[in-house]
mmCIF entry with sequence, helices, sheets and N, C-alpha, C, O atoms, coordinates in Angstrom:
data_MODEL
# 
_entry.id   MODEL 
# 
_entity.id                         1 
_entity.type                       polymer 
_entity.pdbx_number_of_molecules   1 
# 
_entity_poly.entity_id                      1 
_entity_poly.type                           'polypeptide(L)' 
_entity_poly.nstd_linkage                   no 
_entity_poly.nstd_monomer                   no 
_entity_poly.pdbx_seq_one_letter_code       
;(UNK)(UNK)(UNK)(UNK)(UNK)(UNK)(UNK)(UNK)(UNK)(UNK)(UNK)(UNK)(UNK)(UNK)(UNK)(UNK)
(UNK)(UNK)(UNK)(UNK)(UNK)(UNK)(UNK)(UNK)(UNK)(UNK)(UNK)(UNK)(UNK)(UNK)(UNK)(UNK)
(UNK)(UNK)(UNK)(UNK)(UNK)(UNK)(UNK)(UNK)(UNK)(UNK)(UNK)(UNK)(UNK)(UNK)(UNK)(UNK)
(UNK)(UNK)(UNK)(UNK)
;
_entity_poly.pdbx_seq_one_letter_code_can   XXXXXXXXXXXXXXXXXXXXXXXXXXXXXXXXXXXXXXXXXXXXXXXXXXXX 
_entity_poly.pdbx_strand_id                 A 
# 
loop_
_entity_poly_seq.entity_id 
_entity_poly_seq.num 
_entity_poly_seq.mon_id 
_entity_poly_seq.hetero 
1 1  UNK n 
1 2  UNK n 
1 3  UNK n 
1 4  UNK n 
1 5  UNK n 
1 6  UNK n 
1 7  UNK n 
1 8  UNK n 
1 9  UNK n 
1 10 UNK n 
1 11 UNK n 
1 12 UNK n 
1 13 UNK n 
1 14 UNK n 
1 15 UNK n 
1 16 UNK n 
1 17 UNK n 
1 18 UNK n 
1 19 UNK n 
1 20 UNK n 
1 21 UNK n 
1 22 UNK n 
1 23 UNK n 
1 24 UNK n 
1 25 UNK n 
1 26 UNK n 
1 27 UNK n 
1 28 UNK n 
1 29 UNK n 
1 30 UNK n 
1 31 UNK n 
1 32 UNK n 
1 33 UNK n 
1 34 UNK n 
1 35 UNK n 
1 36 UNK n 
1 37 UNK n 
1 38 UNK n 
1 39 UNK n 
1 40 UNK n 
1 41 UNK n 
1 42 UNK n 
1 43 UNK n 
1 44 UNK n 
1 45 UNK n 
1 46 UNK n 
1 47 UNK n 
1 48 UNK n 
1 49 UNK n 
1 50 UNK n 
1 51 UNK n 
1 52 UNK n 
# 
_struct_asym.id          A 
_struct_asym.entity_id   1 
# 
loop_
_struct_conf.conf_type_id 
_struct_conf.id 
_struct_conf.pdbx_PDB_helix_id 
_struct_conf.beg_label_comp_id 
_struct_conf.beg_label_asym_id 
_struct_conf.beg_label_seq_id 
_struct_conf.pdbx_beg_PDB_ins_code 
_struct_conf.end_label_comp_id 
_struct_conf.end_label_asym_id 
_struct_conf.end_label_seq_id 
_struct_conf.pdbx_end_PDB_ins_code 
_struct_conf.beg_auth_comp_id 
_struct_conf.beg_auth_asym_id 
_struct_conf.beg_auth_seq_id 
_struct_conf.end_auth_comp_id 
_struct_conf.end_auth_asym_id 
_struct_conf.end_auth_seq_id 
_struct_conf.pdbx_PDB_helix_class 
_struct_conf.details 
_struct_conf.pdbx_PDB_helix_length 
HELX_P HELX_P1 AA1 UNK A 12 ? UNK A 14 ? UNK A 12 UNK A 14 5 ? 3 
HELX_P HELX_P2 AA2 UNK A 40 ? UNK A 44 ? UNK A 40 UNK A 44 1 ? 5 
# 
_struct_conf_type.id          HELX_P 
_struct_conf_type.criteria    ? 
_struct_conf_type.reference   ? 
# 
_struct_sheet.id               AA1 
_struct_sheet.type             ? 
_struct_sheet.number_strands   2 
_struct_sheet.details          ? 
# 
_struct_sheet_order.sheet_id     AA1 
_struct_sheet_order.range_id_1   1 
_struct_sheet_order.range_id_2   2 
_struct_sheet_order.offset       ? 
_struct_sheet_order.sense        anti-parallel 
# 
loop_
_struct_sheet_range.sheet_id 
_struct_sheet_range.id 
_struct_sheet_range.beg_label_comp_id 
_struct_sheet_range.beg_label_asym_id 
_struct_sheet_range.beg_label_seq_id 
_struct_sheet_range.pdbx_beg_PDB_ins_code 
_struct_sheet_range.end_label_comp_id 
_struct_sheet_range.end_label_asym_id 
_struct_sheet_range.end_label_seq_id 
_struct_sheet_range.pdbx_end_PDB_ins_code 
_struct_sheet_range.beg_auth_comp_id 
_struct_sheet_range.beg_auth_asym_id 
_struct_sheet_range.beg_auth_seq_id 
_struct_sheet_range.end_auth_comp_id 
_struct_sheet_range.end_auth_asym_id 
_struct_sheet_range.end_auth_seq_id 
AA1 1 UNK A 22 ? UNK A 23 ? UNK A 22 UNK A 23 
AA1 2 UNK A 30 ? UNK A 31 ? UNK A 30 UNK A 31 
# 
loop_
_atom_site.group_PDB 
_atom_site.id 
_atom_site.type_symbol 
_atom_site.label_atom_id 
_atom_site.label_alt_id 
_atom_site.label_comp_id 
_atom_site.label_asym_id 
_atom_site.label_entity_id 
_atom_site.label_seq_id 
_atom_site.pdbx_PDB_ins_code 
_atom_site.Cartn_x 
_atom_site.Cartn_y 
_atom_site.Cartn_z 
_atom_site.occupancy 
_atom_site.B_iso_or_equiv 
_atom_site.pdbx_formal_charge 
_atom_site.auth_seq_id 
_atom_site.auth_comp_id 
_atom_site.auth_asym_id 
_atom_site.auth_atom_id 
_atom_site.pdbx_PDB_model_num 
ATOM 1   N N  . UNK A 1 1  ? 169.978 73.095 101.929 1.00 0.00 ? 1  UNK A N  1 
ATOM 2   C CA . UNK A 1 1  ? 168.675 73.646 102.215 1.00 0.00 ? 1  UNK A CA 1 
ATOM 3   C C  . UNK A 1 1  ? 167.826 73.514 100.941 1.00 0.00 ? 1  UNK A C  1 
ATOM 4   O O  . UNK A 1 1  ? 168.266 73.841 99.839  1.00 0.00 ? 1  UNK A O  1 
ATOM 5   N N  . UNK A 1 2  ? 166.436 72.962 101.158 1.00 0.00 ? 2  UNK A N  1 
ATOM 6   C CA . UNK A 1 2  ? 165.644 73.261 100.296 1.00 0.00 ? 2  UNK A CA 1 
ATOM 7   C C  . UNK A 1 2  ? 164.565 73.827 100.027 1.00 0.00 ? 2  UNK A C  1 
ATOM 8   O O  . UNK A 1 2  ? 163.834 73.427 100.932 1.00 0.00 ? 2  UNK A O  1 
ATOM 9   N N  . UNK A 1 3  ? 163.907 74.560 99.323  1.00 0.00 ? 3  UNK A N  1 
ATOM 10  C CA . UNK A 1 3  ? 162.344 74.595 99.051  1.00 0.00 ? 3  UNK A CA 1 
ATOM 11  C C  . UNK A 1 3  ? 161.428 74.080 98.827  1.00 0.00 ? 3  UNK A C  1 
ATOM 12  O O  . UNK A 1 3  ? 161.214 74.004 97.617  1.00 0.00 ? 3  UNK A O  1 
ATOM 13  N N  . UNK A 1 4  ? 160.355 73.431 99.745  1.00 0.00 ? 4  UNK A N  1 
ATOM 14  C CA . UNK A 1 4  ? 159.426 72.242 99.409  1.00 0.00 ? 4  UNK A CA 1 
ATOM 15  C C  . UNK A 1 4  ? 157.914 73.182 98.644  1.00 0.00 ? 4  UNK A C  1 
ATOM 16  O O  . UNK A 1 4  ? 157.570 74.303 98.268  1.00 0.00 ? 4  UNK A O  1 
ATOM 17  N N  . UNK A 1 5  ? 157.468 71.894 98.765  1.00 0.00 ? 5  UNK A N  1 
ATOM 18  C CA . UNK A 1 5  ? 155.737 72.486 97.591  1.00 0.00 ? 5  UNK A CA 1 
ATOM 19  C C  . UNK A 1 5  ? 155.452 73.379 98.212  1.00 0.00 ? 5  UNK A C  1 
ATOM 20  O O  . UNK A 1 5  ? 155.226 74.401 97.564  1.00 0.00 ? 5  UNK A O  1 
ATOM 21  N N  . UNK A 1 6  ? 155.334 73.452 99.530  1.00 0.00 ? 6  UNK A N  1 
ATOM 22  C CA . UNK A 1 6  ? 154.437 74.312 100.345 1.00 0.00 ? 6  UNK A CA 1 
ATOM 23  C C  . UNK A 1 6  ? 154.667 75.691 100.534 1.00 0.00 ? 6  UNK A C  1 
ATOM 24  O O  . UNK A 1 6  ? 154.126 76.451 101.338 1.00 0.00 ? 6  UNK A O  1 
ATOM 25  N N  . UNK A 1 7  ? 155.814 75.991 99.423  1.00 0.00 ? 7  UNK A N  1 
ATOM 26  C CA . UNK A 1 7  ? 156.144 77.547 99.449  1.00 0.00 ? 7  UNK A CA 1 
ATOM 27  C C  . UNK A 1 7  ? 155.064 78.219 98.949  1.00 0.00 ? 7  UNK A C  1 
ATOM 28  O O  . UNK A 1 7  ? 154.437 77.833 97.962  1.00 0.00 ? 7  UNK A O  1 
ATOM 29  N N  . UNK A 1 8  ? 154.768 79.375 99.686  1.00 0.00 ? 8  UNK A N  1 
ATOM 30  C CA . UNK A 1 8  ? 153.388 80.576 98.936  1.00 0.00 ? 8  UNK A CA 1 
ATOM 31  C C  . UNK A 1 8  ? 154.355 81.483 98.161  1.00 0.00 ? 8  UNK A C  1 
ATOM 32  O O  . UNK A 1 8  ? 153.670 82.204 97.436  1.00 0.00 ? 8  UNK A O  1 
ATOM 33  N N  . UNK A 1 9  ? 155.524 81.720 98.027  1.00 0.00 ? 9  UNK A N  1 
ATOM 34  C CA . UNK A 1 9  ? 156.261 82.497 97.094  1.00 0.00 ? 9  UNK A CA 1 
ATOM 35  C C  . UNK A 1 9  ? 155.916 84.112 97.462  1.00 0.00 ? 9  UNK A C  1 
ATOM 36  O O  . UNK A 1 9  ? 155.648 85.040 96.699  1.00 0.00 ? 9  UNK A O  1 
ATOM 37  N N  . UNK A 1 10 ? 156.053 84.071 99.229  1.00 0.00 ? 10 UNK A N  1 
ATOM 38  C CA . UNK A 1 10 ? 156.177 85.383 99.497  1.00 0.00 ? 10 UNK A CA 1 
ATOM 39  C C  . UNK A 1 10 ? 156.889 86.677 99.676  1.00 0.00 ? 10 UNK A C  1 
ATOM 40  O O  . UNK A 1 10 ? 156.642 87.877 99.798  1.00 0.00 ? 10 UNK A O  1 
ATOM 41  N N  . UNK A 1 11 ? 158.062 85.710 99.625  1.00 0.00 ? 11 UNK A N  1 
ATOM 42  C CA . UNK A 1 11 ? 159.331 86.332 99.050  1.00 0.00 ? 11 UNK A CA 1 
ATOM 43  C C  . UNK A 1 11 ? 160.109 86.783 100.432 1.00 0.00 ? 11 UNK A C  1 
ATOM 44  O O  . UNK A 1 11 ? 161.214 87.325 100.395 1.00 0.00 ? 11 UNK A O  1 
ATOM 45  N N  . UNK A 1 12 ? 159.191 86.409 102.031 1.00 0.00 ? 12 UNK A N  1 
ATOM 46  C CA . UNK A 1 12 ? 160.223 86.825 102.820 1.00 0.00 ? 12 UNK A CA 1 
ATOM 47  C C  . UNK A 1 12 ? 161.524 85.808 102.974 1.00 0.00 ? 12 UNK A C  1 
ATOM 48  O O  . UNK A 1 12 ? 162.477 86.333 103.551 1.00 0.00 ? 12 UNK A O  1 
ATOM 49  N N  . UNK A 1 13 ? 161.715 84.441 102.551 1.00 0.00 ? 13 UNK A N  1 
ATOM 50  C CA . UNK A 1 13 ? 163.484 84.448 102.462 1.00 0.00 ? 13 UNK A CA 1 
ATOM 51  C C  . UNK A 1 13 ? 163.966 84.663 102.160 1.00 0.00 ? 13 UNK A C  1 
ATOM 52  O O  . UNK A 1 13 ? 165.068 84.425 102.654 1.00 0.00 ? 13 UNK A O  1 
ATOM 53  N N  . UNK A 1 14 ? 163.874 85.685 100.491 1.00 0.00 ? 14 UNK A N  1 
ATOM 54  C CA . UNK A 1 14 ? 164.667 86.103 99.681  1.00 0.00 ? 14 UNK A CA 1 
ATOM 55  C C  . UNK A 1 14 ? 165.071 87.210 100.130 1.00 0.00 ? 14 UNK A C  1 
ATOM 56  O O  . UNK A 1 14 ? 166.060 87.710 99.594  1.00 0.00 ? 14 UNK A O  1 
ATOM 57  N N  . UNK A 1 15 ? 164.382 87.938 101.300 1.00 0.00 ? 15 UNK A N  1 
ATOM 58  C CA . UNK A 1 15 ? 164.803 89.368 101.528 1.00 0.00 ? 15 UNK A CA 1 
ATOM 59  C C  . UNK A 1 15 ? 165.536 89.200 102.823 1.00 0.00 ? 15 UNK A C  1 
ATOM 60  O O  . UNK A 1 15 ? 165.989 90.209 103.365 1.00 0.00 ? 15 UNK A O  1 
ATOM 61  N N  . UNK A 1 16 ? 165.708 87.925 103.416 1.00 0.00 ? 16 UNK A N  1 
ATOM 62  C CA . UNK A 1 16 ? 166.483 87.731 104.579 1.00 0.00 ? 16 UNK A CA 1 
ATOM 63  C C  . UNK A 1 16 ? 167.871 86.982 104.797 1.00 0.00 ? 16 UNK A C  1 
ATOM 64  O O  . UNK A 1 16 ? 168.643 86.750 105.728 1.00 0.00 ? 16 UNK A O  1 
ATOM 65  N N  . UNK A 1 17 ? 167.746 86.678 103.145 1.00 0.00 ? 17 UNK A N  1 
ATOM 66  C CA . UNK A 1 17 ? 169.389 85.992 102.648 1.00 0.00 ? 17 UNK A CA 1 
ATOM 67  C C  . UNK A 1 17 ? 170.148 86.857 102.767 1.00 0.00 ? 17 UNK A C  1 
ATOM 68  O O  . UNK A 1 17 ? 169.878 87.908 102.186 1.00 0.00 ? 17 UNK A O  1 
ATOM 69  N N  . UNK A 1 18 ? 171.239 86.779 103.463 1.00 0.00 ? 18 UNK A N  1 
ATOM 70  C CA . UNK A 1 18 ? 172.467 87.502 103.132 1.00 0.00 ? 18 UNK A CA 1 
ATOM 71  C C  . UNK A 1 18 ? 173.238 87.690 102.248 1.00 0.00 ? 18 UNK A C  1 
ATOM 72  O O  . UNK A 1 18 ? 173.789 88.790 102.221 1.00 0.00 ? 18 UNK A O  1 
ATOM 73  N N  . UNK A 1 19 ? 173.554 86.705 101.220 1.00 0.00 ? 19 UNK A N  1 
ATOM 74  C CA . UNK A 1 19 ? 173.790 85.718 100.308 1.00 0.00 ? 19 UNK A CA 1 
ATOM 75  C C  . UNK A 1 19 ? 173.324 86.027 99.259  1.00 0.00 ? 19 UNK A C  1 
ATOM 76  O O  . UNK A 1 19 ? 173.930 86.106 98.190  1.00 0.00 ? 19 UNK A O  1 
ATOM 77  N N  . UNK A 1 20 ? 172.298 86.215 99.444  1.00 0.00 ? 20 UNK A N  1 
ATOM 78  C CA . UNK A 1 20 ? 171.441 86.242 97.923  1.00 0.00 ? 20 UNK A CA 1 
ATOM 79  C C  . UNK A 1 20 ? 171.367 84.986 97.126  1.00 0.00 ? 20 UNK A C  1 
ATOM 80  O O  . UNK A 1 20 ? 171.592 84.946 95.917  1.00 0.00 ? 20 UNK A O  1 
ATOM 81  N N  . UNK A 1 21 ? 171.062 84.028 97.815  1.00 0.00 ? 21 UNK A N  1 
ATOM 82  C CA . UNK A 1 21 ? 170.638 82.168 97.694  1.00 0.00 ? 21 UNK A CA 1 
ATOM 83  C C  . UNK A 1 21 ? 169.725 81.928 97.004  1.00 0.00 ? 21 UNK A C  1 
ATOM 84  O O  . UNK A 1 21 ? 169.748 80.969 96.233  1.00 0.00 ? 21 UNK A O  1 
ATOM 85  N N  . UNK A 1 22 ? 168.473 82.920 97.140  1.00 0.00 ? 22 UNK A N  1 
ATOM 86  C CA . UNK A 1 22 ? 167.433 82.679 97.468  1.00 0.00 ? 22 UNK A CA 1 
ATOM 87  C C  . UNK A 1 22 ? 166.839 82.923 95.828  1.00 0.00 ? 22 UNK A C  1 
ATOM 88  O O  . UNK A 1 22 ? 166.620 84.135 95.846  1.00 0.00 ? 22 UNK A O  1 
ATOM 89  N N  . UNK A 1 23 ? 166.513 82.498 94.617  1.00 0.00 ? 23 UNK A N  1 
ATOM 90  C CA . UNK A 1 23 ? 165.978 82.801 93.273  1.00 0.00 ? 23 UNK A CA 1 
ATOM 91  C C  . UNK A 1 23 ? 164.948 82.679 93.016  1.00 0.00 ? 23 UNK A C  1 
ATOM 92  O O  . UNK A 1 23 ? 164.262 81.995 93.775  1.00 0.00 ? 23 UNK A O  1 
ATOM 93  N N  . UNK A 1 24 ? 164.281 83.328 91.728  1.00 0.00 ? 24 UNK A N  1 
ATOM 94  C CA . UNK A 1 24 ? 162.884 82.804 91.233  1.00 0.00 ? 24 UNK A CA 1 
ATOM 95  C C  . UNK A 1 24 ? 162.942 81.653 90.451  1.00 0.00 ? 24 UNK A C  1 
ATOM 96  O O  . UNK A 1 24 ? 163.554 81.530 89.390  1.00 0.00 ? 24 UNK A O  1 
ATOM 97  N N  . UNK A 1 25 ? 162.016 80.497 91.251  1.00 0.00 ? 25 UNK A N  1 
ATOM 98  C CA . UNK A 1 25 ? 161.674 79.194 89.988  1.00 0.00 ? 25 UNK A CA 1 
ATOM 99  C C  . UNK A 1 25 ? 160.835 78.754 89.665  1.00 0.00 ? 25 UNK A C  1 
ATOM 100 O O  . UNK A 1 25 ? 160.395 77.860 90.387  1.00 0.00 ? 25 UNK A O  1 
ATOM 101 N N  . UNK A 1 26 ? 160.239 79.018 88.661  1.00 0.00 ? 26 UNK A N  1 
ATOM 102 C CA . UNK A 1 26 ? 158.714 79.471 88.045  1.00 0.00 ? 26 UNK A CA 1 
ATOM 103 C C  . UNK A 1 26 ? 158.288 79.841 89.037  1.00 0.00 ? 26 UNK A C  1 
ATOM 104 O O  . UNK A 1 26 ? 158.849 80.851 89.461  1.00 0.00 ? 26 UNK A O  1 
ATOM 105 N N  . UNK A 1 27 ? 157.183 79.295 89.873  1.00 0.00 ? 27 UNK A N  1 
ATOM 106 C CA . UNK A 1 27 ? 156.260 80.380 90.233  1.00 0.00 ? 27 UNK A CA 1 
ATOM 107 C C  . UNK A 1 27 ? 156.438 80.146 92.173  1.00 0.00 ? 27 UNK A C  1 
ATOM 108 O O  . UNK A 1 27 ? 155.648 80.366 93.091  1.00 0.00 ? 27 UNK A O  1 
ATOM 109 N N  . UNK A 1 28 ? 157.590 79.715 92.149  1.00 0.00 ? 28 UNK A N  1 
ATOM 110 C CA . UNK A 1 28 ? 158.412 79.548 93.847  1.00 0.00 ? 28 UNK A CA 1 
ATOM 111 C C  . UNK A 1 28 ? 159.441 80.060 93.142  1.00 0.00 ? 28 UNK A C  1 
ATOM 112 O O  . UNK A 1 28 ? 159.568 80.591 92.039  1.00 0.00 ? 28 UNK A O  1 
ATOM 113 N N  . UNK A 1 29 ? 160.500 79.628 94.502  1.00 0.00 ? 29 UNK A N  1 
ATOM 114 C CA . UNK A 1 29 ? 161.962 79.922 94.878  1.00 0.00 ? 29 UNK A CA 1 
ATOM 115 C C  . UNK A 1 29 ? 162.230 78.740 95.042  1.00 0.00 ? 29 UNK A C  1 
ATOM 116 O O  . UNK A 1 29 ? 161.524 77.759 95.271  1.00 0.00 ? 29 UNK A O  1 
ATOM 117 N N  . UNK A 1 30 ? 163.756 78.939 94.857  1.00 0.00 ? 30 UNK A N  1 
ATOM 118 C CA . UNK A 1 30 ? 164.717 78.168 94.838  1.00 0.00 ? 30 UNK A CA 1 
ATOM 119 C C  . UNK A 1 30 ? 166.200 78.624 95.438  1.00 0.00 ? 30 UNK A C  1 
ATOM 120 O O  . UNK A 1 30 ? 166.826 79.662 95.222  1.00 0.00 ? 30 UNK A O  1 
ATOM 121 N N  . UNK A 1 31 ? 166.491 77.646 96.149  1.00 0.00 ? 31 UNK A N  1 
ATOM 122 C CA . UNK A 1 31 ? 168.231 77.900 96.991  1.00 0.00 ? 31 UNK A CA 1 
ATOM 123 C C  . UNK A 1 31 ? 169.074 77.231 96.049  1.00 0.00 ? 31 UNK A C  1 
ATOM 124 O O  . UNK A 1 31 ? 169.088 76.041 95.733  1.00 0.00 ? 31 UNK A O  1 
ATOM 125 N N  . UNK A 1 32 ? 170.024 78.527 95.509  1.00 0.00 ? 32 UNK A N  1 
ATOM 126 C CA . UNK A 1 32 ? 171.228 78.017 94.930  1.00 0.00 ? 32 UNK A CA 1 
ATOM 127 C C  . UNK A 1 32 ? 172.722 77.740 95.712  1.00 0.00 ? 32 UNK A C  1 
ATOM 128 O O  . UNK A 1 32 ? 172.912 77.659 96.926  1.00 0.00 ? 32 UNK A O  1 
ATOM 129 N N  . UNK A 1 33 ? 173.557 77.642 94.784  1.00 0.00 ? 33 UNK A N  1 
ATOM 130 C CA . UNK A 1 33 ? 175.034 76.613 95.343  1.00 0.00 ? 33 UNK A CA 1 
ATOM 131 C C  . UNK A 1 33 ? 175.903 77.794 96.058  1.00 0.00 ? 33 UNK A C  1 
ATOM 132 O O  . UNK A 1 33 ? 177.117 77.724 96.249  1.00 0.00 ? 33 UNK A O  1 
ATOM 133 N N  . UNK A 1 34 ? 174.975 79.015 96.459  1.00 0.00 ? 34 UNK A N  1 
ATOM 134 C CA . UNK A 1 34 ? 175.859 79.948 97.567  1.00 0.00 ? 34 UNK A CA 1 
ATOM 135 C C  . UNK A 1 34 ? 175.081 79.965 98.688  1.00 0.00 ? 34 UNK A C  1 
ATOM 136 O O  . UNK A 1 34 ? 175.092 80.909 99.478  1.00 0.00 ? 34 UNK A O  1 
ATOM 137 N N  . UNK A 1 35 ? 174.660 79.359 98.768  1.00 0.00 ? 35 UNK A N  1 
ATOM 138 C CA . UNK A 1 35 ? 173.929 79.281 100.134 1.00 0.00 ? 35 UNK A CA 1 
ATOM 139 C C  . UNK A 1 35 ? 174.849 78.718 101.173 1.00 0.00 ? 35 UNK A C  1 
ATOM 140 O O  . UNK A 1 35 ? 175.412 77.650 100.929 1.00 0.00 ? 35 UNK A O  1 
ATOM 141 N N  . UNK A 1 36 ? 175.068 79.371 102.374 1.00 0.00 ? 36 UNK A N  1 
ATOM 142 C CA . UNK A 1 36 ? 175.783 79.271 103.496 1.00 0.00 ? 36 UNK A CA 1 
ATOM 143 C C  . UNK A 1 36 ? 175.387 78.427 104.763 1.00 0.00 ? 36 UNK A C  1 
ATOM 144 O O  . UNK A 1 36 ? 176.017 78.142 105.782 1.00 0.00 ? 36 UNK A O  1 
ATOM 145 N N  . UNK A 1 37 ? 174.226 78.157 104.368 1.00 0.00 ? 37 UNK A N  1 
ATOM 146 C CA . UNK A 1 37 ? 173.089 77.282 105.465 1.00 0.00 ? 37 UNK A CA 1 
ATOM 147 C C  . UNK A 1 37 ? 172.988 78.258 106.605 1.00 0.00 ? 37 UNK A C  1 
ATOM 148 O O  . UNK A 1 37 ? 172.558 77.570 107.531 1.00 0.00 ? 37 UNK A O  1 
ATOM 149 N N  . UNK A 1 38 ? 173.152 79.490 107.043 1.00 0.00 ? 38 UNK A N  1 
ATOM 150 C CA . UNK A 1 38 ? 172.948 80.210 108.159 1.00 0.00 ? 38 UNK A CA 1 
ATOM 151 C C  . UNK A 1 38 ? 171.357 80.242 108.040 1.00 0.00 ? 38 UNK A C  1 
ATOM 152 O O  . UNK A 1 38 ? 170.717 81.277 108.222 1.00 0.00 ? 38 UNK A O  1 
ATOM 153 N N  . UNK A 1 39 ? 170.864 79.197 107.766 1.00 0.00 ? 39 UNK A N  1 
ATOM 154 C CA . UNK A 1 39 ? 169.227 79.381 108.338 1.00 0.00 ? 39 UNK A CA 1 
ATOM 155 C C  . UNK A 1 39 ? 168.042 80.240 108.758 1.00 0.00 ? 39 UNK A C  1 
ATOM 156 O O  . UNK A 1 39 ? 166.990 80.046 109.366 1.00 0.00 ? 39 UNK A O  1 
ATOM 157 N N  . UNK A 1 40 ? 168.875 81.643 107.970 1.00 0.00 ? 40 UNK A N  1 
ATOM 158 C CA . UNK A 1 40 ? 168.134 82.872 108.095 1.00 0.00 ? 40 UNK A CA 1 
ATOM 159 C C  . UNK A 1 40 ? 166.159 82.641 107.838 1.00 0.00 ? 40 UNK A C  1 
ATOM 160 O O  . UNK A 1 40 ? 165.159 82.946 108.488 1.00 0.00 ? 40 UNK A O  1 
ATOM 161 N N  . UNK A 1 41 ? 166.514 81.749 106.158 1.00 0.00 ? 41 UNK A N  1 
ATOM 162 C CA . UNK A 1 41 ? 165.497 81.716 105.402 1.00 0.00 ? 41 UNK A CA 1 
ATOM 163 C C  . UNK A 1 41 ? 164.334 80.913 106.353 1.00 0.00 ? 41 UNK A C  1 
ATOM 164 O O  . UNK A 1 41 ? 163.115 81.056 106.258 1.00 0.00 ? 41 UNK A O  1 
ATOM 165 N N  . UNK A 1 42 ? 164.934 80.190 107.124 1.00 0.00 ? 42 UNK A N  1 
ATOM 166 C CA . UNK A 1 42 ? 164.214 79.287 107.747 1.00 0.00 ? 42 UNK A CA 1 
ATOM 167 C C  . UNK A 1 42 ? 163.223 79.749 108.669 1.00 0.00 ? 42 UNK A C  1 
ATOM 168 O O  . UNK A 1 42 ? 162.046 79.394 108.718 1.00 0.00 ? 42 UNK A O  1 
ATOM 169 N N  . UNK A 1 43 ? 163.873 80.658 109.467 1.00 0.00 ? 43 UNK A N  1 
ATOM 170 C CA . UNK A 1 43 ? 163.291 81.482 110.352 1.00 0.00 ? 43 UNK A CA 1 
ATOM 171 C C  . UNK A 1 43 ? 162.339 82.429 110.023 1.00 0.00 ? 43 UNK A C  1 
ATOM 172 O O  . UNK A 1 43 ? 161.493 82.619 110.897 1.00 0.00 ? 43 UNK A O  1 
ATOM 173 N N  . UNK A 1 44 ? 162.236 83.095 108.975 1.00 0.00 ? 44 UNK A N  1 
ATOM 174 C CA . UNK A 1 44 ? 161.341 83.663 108.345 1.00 0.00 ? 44 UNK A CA 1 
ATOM 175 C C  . UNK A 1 44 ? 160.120 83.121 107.620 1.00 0.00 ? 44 UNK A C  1 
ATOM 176 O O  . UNK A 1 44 ? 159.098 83.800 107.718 1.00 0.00 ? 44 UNK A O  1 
ATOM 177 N N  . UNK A 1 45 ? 160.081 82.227 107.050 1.00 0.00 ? 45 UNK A N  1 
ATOM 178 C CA . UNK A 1 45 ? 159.387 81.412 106.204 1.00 0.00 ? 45 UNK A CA 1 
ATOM 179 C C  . UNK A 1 45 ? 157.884 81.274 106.842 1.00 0.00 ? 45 UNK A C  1 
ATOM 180 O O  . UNK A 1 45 ? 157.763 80.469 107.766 1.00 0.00 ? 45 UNK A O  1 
ATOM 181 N N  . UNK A 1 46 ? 156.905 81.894 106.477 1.00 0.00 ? 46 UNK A N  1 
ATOM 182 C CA . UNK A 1 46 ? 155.749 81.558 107.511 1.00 0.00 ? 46 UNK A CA 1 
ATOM 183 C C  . UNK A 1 46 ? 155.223 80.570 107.101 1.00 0.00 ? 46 UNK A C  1 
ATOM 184 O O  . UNK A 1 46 ? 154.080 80.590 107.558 1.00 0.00 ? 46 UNK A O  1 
ATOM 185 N N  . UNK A 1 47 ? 155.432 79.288 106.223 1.00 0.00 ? 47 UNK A N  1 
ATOM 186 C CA . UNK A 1 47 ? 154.813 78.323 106.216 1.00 0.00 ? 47 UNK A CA 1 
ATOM 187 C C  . UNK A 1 47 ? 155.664 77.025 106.576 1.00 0.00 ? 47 UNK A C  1 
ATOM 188 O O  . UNK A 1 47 ? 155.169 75.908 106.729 1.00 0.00 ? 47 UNK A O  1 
ATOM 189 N N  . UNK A 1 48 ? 156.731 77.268 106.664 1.00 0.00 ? 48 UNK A N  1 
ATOM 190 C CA . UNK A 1 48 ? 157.568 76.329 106.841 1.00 0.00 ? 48 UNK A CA 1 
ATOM 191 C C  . UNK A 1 48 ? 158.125 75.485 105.544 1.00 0.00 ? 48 UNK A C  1 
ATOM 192 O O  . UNK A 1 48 ? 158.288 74.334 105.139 1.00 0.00 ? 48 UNK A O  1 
ATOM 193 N N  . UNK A 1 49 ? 158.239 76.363 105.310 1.00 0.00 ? 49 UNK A N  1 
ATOM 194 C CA . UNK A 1 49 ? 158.753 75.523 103.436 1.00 0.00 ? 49 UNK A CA 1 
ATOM 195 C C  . UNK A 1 49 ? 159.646 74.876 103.713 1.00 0.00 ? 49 UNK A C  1 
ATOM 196 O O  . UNK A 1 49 ? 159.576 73.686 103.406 1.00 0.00 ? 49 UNK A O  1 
ATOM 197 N N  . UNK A 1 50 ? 161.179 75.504 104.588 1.00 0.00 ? 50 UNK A N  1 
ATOM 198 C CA . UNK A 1 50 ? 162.524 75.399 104.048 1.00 0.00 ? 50 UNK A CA 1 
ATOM 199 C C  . UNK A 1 50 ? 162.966 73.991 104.596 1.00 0.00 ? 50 UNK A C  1 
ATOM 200 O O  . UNK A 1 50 ? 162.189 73.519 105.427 1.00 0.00 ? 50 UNK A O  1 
ATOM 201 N N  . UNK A 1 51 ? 163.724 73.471 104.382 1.00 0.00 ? 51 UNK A N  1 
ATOM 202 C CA . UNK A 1 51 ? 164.221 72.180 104.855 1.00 0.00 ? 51 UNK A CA 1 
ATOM 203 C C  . UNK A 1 51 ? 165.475 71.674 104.848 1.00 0.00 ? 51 UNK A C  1 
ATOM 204 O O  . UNK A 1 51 ? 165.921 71.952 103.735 1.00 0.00 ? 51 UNK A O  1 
ATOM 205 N N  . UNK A 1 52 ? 166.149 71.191 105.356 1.00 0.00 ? 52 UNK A N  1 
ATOM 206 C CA . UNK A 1 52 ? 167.723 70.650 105.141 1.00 0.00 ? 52 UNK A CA 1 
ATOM 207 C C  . UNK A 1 52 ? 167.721 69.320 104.145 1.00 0.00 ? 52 UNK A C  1 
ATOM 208 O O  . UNK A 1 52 ? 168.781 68.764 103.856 1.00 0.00 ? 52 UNK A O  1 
# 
């Protein structure tokens, strides 16, 4: 899973990880190497950032 440009850095995938995947990178997020792919983040994302 990734985070593309189009993140607004609103922080709802980070609060819908189970995991806790979800980090600050500069001024977005970023999915680290515990990410489970359960596609939580995806579903939340109101801009459609996330991506496989």
């Amino acid at each position: 899973m990734n985070i593309t440009d189009e993140c607004i850095a609103c922080g709802s995938c980070v609060d819908s990880c189970p995991v806790g995947a979800i980090i600050e990178s500069g001024e977005k997020y970023a999915i680290n190497d515990d990410c489970t792919e359960c596609q939580a983040c995806v579903d939340t994302c109101p801009v459609s950032a996330i991506v496989e």
